[in-house]
C-alpha positions in Angstrom: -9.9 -6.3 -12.6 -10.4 -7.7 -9.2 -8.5 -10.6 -7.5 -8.9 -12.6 -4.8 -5.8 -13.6 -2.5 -5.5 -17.2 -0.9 -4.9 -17.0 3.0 -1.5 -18.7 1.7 -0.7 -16.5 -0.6 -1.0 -13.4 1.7 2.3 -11.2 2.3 4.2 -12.0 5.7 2.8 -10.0 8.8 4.3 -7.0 10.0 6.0 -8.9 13.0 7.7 -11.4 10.5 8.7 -8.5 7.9 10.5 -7.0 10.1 12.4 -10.1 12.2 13.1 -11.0 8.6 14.7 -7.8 8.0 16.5 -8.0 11.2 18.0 -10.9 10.5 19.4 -10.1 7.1 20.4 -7.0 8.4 22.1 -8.6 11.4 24.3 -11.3 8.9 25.3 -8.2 6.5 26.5 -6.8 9.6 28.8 -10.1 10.2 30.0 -10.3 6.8 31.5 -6.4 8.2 33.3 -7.7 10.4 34.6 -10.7 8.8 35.8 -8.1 6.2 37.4 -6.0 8.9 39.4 -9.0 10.8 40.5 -9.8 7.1 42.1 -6.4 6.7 44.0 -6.6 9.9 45.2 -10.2 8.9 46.2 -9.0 5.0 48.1 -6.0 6.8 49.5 -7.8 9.6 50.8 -10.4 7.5 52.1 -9.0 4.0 52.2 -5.4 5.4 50.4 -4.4 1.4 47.8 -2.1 0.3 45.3 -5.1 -0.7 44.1 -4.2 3.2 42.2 -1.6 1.3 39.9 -3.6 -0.3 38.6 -5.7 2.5 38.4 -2.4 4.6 36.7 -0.3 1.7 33.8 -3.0 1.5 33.3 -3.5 5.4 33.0 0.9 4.6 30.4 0.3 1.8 28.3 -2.7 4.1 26.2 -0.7 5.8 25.1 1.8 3.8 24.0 -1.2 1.4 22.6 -3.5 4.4 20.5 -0.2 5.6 18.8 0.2 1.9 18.3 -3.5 1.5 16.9 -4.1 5.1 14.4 -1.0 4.7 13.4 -2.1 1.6 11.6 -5.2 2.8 10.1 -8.2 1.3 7.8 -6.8 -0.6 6.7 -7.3 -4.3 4.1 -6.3 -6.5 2.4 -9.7 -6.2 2.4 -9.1 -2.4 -0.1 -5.8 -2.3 -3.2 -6.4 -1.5 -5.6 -4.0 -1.6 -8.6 -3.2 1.2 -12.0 -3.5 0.3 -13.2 -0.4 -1.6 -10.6 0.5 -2.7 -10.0 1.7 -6.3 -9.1 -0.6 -8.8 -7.1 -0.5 -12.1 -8.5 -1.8 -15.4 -6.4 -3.2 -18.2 -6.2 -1.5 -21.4 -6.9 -4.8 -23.1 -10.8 -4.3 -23.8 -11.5 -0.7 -23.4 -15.0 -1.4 -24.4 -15.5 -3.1 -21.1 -14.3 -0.4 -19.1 -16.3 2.3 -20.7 -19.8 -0.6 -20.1 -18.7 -0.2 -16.8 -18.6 3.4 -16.2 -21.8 3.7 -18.3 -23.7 1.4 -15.7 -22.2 3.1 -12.7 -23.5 6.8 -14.0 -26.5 5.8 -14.9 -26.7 3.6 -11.2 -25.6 7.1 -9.9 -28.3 8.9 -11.8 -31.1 6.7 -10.7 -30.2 6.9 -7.1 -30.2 10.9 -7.3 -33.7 10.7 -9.2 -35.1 8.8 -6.4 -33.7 10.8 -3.8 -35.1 14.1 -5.7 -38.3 12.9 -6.5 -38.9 11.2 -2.7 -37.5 14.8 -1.3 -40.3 16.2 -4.0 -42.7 13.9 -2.4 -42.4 14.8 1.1 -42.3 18.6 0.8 -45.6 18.4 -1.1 -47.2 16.1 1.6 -45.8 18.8 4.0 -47.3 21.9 2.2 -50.8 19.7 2.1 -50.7 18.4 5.6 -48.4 19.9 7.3 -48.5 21.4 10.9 -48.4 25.1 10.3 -49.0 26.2 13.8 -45.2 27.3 14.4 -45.1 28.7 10.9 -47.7 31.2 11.1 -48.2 31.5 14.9 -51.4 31.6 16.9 -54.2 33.7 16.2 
């Protein structure tokens, strides 16, 4: 089933995907270091192991700000698809998708019996008219 996209409704460029990206990446990033300063305040102050946690989340940071950032902005209402190219049907009415089919073999078939019988066509004009001289040679 094909649908049209609004120019609104279009995803974000390329350009603006990946400032975006950059951006979120680049506050995850500050949240890191926020955590870190916080571990050397919790230790320097109460000298206790709760300086783990803050340090064990700035550790876990940027492997999750890396997925997240590469991941991008995209969702499936976001794809658009270029002209041509092939598009699902929904199972709801198979009855429509099997009309469809039908008229595009038998558009297919007509095309190839007009390209056979026009090919047909010209090689018998050819055998009736056609300039033999290179064929057979002079005589």
């Amino acid at each position: 089933m094909k649908t049209t996209h609004s120019i609104t409704s279009l995803p974000d460029s390329p350009e603006q995907d990946r400032a975006h990206r950059l951006s979120r990446y680049v506050w995850q990033m500050a949240v890191r270091v926020v955590f870190f300063v916080g571990a050397v305040l919790v230790w320097s102050t109460w000298h206790t192991w709760l300086a783990v946690i803050p340090i064990v989340l700035a550790g876990v940071i940027p492997w999750v700000a890396v997925v997240i950032a590469n991941a991008g902005n995209h969702q499936e209402s976001d794809m658009v698809s270029p002209a041509g190219s092939i598009q699902l049907y929904d199972a709801v009415d198979p009855n429509l998708r099997e009309q469809q089919e039908d008229a595009r073999a038998e558009a297919y078939r007509a095309e190839q019996d007009r390209l056979r019988e026009e090919a047909q066509h010209a090689q018998e004009e050819w055998q009736r008219n056609g300039d033999r001289s290179r064929v057979w040679g002079r005589r």
